[in-house]
N, C-alpha and C positions, 0 to 999 in steps of 0.2 A: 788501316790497310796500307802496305805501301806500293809506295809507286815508282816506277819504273821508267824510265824515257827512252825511246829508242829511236837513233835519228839515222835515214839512210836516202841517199841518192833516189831518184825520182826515176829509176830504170826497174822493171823486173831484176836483174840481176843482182843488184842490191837491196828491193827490197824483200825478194823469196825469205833470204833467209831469217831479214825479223819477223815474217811470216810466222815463219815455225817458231821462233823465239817466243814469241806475243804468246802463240798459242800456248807453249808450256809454262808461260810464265802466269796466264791465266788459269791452268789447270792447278797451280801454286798456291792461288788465292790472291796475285797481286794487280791491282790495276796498272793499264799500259796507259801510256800516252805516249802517239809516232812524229816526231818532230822532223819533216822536210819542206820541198819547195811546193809550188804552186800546184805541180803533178801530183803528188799525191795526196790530194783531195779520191782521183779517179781509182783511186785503191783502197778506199777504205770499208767494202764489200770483204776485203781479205783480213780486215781488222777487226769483226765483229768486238763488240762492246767498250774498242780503244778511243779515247780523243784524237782527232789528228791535229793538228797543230802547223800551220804553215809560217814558215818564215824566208827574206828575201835568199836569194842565193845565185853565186853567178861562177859559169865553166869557162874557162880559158880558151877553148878550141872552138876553131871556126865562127870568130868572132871577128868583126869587124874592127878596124886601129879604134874607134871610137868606143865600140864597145870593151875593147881592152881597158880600155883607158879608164870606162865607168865601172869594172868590174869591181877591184878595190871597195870602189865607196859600197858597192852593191854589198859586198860581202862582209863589212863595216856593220852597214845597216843591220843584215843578218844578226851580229852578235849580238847589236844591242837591243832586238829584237826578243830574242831566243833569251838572253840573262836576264829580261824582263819577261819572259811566261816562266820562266828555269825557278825565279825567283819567287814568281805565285804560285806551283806547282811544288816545290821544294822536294825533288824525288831523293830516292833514298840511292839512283845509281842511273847513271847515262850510259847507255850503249851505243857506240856508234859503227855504222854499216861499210863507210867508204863512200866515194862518189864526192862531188863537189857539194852539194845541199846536205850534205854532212859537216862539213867544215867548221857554219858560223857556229853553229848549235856545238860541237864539243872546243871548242875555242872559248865561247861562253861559261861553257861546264866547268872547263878549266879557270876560268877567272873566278867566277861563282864556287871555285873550292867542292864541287860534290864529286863524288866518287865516280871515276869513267872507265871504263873497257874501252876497245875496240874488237870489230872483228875484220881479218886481215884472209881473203878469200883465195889468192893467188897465193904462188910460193913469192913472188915478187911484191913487195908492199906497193902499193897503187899511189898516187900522188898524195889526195888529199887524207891519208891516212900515214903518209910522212910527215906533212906537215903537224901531225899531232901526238906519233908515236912515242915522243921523248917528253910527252906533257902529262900522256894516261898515266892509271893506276899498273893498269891489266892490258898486255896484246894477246887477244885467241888469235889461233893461226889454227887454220885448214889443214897447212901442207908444211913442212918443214919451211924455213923464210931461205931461200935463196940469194936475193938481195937486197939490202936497203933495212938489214935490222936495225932493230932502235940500239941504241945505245948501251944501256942496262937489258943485256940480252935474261939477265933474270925472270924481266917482268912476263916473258914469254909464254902463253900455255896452250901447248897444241891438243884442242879440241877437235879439230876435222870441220867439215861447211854441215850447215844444218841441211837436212836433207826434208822435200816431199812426203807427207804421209805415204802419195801413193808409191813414193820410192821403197819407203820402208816397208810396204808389204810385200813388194816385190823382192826384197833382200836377201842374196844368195840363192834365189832360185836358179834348182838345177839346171847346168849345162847342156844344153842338146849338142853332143857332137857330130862332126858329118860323119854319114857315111859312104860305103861306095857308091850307093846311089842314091835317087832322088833328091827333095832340092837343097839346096846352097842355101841360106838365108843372109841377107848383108841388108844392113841397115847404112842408112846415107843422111846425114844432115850436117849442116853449116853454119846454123844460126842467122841473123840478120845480116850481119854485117858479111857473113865470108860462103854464103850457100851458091854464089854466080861460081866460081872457081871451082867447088863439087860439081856442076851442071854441066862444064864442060870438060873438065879432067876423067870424070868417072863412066861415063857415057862412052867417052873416046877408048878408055883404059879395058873396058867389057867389050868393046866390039873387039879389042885384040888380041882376046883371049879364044884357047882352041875350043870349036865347037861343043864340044864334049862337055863344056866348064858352061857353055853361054848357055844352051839347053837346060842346064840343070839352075841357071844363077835363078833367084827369087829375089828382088832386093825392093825395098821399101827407100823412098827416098823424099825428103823435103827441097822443095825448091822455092825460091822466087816466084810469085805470080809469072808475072813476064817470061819467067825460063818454061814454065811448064810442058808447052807445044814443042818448043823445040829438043828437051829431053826426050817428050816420049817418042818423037820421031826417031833422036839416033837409037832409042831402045829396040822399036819396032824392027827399025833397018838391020841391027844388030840378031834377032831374033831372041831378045832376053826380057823374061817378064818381068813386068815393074810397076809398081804403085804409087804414081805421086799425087803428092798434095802441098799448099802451099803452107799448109799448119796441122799439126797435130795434136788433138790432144788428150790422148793416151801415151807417148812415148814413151813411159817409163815400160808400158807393157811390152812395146814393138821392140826395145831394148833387151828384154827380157829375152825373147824369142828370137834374137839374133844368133849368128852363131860368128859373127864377125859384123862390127860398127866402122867404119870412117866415117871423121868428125873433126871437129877442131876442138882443141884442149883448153876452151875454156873452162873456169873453177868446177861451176854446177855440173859440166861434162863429166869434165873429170872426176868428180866424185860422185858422181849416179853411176858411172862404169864401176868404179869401186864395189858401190854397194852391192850392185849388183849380181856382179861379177862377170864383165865381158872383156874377150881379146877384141884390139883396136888399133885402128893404125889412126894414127893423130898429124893433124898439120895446121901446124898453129897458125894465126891468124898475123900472114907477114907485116899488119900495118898498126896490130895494137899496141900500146902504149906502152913504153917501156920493154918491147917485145915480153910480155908479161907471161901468156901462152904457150912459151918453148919448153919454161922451167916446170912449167905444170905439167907436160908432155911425157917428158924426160924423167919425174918419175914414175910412170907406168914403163916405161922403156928398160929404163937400168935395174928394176924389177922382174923385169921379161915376164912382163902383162903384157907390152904391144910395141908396137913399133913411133917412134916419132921422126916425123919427117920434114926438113925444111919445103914450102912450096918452092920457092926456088929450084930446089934441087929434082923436082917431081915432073915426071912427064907422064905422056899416058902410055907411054913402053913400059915406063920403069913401075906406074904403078899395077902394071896387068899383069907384071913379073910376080908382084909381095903379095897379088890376090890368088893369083895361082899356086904361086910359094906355101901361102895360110892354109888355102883349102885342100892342097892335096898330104898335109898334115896333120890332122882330126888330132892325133894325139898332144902335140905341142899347142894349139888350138887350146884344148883340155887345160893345160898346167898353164897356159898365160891367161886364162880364165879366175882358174883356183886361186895362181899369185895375185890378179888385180882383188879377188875377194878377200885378201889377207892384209891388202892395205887398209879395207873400211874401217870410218872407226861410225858405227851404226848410232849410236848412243851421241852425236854431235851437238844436238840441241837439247841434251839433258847436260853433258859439261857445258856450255853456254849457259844454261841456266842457271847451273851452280855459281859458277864465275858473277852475274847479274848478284844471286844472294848471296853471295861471299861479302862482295861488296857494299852493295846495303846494310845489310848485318853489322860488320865495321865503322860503318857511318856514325 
């Protein structure tokens, strides 16, 4: 039987999507083993019947001079860590996720000669998936590459991001558009990193909208712990009903039943909007890496799927203008819905899969 390695950053973000990999590559008949850092041990409830396999690994940011300093050896250690399980494991194909605890492990792969993919989840390649783009066999890409292609733009094959089962059964479900009356529906999340900046733009934005729009808004929204009280106050005060919670987890559904998202245009964002097919105003996240988030934005924008907006440039006038602007439009509403469903590519983690046995196979 063969086997497969799949190596990805110690974050959900990277490792959802060999989630879904694993899963179809086990519906294959092939066994998995998930190669990252010390974190993901706490994930292997989502790997039923894979080895996990941890090796050292070390991120550049928010490191101390010293810790810079030991990073190197750290990530050293990794490969020869990772070439020595690579070696007794002998897979027929190494996929790697992105994130830094991807790194040692396709660094090894590549010295060890076996057959590598990557997968590249933003339109921007992320750091430590440049560091190895011009070594793979195969780069999957999400999203068209914006920038920082490898070299031999050959190797290229745009798959789409592997999506949630429960995203997939939500896929394409129909639009509800507004009408003249009753409610608005807006969904509201941020993510970890950028939900404080939704908490106080969007609050502020809906109390400055006319009556007529605040009465009817319904909006569902994630916050921060800490922001929660002070949200539902300016709601209250506002007179606009709202739903918060500091987690969800059903969002693919609450997605579904929007009839307008603001968000930030991270990968998975962005491509569950796709599948699903919702209009959205996006505001990328001003502090992420490589401003990675904008290019991912921008195509649902130049699509005219949605709107993308620098935070910079956003106030809560101007965003209570684009909420007003959307909802008293129901029909363009409609078509920036239908065009984000025309970008999905649904089938993501069946090309990823192929790509894995293409690869192997060749071996």
């Amino acid at each position: 039987m063969t086997t497969i390695v799949l190596s990805a950053g110690g974050t959900g973000g990277h490792l959802f999507p060999a989630e879904a990999l694993a899963g179809e590559l086990v519906r294959r008949g092939k066994t998995i083993v998930v190669m990252t850092d010390r974190r993901g041990t706490n994930y292997a409830k989502a790997f039923p019947g894979a080895a996990i396999e941890t090796v050292p690994s070390a991120a550049f940011s928010d490191r101390s001079i010293l810790g810079l300093m030991a990073a190197p050896f750290e990530i050293a250690a990794g490969i020869v860590m990772a070439l020595m399980k690579l070696s007794r494991i002998r897979p027929g194909a190494v996929i790697g996720f992105g994130g830094y605890p991807s790194l040692p492990v396709m660094i090894a792969a590549w010295l060890g000669r076996f057959p590598t993919a990557i997968l590249e989840q933003n339109a921007v390649t992320g750091r430590a998936n440049r560091a190895v783009m011009n070594k793979v066999k195969v780069m999957a890409a999400a999203f068209p590459i914006a920038r920082f292609a490898p070299k031999d733009a050959s190797k290229i094959v745009l798959t789409g991001n592997p999506l949630r089962p429960e995203v997939i059964a939500l896929a394409g479900t129909p639009y509800d558009m507004p009408g003249d009356t009753g409610a608005l529906h807006l969904l509201v999340f941020g993510g970890s990193q950028g939900a404080r900046a939704m908490s106080d733009l969007v609050p502020a934005a809906a109390a400055l909208l006319p009556q007529s729009f605040r009465t009817r808004l319904d909006i569902v929204q994630q916050c921060r712990p800490e922001d929660l009280d002070g949200v539902r106050a300016a709601y209250d005060a506002a007179g606009v009903t709202a739903e918060l919670a500091s987690f969800y987890t059903d969002m693919p559904r609450r997605m579904a039943k929007a009839q307008l998202v603001i968000a930030r245009s991270g990968a998975g964002t962005v491509s569950e909007l796709m599948a699903i097919g919702r209009p959205s105003i996006l505001i990328p996240l001003p502090h992420a890496l490589d401003d990675n988030q904008t290019p991912n934005g921008e195509i649902l924008s130049k699509a005219n799927a949605g709107w993308c907006v620098a935070q910079r440039d956003l106030t809560p006038e101007k965003l209570a203008g684009m909420i007003k602007l959307a909802f008293s439009d129901p029909d363009d509403l409609a078509k920036r819905a239908a065009n984000a469903l025309r970008l999905a590519r649904i089938d993501a983690v069946s090309r990823l899969a192929d790509v894995a046995e293409n690869l192997a196979r060749a071996a």
